[in-house]
C-alpha positions in Angstrom: 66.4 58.5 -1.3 63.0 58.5 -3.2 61.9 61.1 -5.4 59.6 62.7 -2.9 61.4 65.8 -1.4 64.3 64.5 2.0 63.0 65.7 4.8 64.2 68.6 6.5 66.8 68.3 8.9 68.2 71.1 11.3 71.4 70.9 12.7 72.0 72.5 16.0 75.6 73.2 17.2 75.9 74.8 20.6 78.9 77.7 20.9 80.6 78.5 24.5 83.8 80.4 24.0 85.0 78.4 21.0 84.0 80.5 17.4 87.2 78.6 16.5 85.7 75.0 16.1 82.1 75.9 15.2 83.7 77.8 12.0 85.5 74.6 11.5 82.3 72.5 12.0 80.0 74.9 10.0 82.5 74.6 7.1 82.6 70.7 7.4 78.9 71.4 7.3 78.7 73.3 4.2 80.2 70.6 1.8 77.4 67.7 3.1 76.0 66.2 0.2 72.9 66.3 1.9 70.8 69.5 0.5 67.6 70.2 2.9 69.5 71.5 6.4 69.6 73.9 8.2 72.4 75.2 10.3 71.4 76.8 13.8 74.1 78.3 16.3 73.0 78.8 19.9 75.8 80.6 21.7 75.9 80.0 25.6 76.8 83.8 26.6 80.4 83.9 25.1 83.3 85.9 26.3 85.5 86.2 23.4 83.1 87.5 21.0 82.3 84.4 19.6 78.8 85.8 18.6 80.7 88.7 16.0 83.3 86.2 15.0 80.9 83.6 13.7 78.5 86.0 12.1 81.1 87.6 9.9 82.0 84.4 8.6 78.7 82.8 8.1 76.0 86.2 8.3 73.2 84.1 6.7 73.2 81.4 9.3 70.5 81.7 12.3 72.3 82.4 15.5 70.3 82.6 18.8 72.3 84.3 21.7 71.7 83.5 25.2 72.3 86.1 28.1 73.9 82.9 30.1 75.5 79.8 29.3 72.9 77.9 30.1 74.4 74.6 30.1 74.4 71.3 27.4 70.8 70.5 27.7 69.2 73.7 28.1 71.4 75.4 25.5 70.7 72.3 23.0 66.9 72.5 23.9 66.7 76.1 22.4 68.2 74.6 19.4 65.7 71.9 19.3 62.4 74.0 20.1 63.3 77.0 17.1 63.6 73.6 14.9 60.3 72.3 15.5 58.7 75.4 15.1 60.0 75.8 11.9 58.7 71.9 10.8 62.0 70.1 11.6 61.5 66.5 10.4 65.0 65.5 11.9 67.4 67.5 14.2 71.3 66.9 14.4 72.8 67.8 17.2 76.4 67.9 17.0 79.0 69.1 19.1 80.7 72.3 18.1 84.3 70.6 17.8 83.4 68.5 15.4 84.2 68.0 11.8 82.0 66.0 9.7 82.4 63.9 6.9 80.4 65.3 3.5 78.2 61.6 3.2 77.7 62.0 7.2 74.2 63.0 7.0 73.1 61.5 4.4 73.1 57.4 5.9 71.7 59.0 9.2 68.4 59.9 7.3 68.4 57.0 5.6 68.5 54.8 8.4 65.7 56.5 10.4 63.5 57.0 7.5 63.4 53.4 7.0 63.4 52.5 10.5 61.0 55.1 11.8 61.0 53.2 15.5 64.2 54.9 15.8 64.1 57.9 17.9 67.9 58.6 18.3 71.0 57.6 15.8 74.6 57.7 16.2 77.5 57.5 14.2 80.8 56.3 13.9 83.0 59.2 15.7 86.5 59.0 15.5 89.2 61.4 17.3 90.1 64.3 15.1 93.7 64.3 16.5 94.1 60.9 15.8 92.0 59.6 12.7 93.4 56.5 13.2 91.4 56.0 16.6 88.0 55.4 17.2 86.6 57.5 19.5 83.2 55.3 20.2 80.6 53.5 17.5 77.6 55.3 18.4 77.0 55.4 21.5 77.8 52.8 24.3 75.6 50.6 27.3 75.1 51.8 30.8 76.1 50.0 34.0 72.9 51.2 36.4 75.1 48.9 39.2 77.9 50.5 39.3 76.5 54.2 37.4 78.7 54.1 35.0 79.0 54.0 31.3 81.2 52.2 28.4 81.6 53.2 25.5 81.3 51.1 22.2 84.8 50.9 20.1 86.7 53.2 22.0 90.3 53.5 22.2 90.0 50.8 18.8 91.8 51.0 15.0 89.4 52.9 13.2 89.7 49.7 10.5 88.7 47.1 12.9 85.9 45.1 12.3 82.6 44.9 14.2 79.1 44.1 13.9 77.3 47.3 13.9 73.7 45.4 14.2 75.5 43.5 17.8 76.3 47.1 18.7 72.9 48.7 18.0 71.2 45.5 19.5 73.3 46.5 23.3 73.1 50.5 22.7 71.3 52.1 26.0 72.4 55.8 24.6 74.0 57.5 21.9 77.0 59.8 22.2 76.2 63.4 23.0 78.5 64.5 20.0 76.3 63.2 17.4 72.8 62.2 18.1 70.2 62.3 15.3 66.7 62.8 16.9 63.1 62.3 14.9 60.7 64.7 15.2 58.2 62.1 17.0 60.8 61.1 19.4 60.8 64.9 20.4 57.2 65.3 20.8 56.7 62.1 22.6 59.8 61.5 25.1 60.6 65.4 25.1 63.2 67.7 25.4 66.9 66.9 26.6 66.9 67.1 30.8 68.3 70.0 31.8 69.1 69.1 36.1 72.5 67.8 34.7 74.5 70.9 33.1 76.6 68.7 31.9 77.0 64.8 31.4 74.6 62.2 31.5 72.1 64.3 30.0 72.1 61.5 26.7 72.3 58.6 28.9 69.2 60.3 30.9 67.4 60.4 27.4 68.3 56.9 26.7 66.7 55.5 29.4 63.7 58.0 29.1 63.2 56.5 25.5 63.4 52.3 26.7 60.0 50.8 25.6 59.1 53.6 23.6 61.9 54.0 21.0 64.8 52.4 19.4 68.3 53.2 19.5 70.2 53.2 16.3 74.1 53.3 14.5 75.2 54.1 11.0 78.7 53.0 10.5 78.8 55.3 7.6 77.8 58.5 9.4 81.7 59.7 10.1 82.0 62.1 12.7 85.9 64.1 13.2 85.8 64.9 17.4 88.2 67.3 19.1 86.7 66.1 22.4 86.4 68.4 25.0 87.6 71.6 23.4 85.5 74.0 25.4 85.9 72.6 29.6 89.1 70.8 28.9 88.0 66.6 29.5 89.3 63.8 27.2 89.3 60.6 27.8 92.7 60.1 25.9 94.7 61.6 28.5 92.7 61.2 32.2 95.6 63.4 33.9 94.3 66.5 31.8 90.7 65.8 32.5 89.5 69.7 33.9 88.3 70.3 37.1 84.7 70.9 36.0 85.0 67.9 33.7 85.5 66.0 36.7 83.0 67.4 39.2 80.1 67.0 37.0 80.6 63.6 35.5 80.8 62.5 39.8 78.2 64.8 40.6 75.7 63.9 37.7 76.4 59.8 38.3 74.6 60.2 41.6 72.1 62.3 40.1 71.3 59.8 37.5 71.5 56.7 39.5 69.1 58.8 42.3 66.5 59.6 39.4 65.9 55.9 37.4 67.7 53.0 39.8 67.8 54.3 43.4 68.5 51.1 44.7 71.8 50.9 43.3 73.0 54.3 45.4 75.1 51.9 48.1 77.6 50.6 45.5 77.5 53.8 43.3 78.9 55.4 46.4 81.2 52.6 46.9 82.8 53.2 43.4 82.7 57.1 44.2 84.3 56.7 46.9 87.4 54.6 44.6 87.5 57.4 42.7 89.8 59.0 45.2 92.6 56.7 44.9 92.6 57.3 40.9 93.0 61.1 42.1 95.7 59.9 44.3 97.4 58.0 41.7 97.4 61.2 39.3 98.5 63.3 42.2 95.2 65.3 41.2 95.0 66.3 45.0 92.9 68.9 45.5 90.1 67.1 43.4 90.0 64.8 46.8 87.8 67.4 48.8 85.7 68.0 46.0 84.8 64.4 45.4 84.6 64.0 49.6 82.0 67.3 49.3 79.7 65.2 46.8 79.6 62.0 48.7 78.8 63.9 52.1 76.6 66.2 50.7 74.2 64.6 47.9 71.0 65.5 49.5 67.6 65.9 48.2 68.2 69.7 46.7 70.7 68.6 44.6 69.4 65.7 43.3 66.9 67.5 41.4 
């Protein structure tokens, strides 16, 4: 960094029912070597008194209650708009059950100050229950064909080698868990979409930001992730992937392939349509009607 003051960067975690990880995260957050942050808690209507738990622990940090959980987006997008009214440069938003290393912010502020055509950067996240594994490098690239996405790294040694400028070159999003957002990249591509609830709502943002803004990954930027803490989906284990988990990443694939490549629907549906027999094979039953309910009734309300 120069010796003009680092920008200011506010760091948004969004809280449903799990004070137990964002007192973890907030901690992590506390030891960052980085010095002008601010911490901002948005709690999605919590029913185990998250919004007491937290403010014992941490009474000086700014915690905005909602009256309902308004979903990923919309909860995030609270976080975002109280930051740029209080002259965010950068905002961080993290996931909740996450533990970050104390350079993590640091490299990320680096990167986009010197690349200012960056309007989103990810970091290296690896699984907190494994540190060993690699969870994904940043983000990953989006099949529009097929409506699916791959993420970068995953499953990988956490010492393998890779070219993080090949990775940034093919990113079409960055990981919801850690996305660094510029201030401009706000104000010109807007706010997170909030038709998704949940999922797709940084691939959506991705593809909002092609031709406008650059994608980028800092190696260096290490990123501890529970994974699914809070509505029970990993993608270590698909047998324990939740219920909701599952309806939502189906639901919102439609929805995303409807809104930016319509033409694709036929084979999107085809691949929905597979997903049954993966059910099958995990004896996950009763997710069969669900998935039949989406395909027969993906209309024009609920694409929007």
């Amino acid at each position: 960094m120069s010796s003009t003051p680092a920008p200011r960067v506010f760091i948004v975690l969004l809280n449903w029912n799990g004070w137990e990880d964002t007192v973890e995260c907030i901690a992590s957050l506390q030891k960052l070597h980085y010095e002008n942050r601010k911490i901002i808690v948005v709690d999605n209507a919590s029913q185990d008194d998250s919004v007491e738990k937290i403010h014992q622990r941490f009474p000086h940090i700014k915690l905005i209650e909602n009256e309902k959980n308004a979903g990923f987006s919309a909860g995030n997008n609270i976080g975002i708009k109280y930051a740029l009214k209080h002259n965010a440069e950068y905002v961080w938003l993290l996931n909740n059950d996450t533990v970050v290393d104390s350079r993590a912010l640091t490299p990320l502020v680096e990167k986009m100050e010197q690349q200012p055509e960056i309007g989103i950067c990810g970091s290296k996240l690896i699984y907190y229950d494994q540190p060993d594994t690699i969870q994904v490098l940043g983000g990953g690239s989006y099949n529009k064909w097929l409506g699916v996405p791959r993420n970068f790294g995953q499953h990988k040694p956490v010492d393998m080698d890779f070219d993080p400028q090949h990775i940034e070159e093919n990113l079409d999003f960055i990981i919801g868990a850690s996305m660094m957002v510029s201030r401009s990249f706000l104000e010109d591509v807007g706010l997170l979409c909030e038709d998704y609830f949940l999922y797709h709502e940084e691939i959506d943002w991705g593809l909002r930001a092609q031709k406008k803004y650059e994608l980028g990954f800092v190696p260096d930027s290490v990123v501890y992730h529970k994974e699914g803490q809070s509505i029970g989906a990993t993608n270590l284990d698909m047998n324990n992937k939740s219920r909701l988990s599952d309806y939502y990443g189906i639901k919102n694939r439609l929805k995303i392939s409807y809104k930016f490549h319509p033409w694709t629907l036929p084979l999107v549906y085809l691949t929905t349509l597979y997903s049954i027999f993966n059910r099958m094979k995990r004896n996950q039953w009763d997710r069969i009607p669900m998935i039949l309910k989406l395909f027969f009734t993906f209309n024009n309300n609920e694409r929007y």
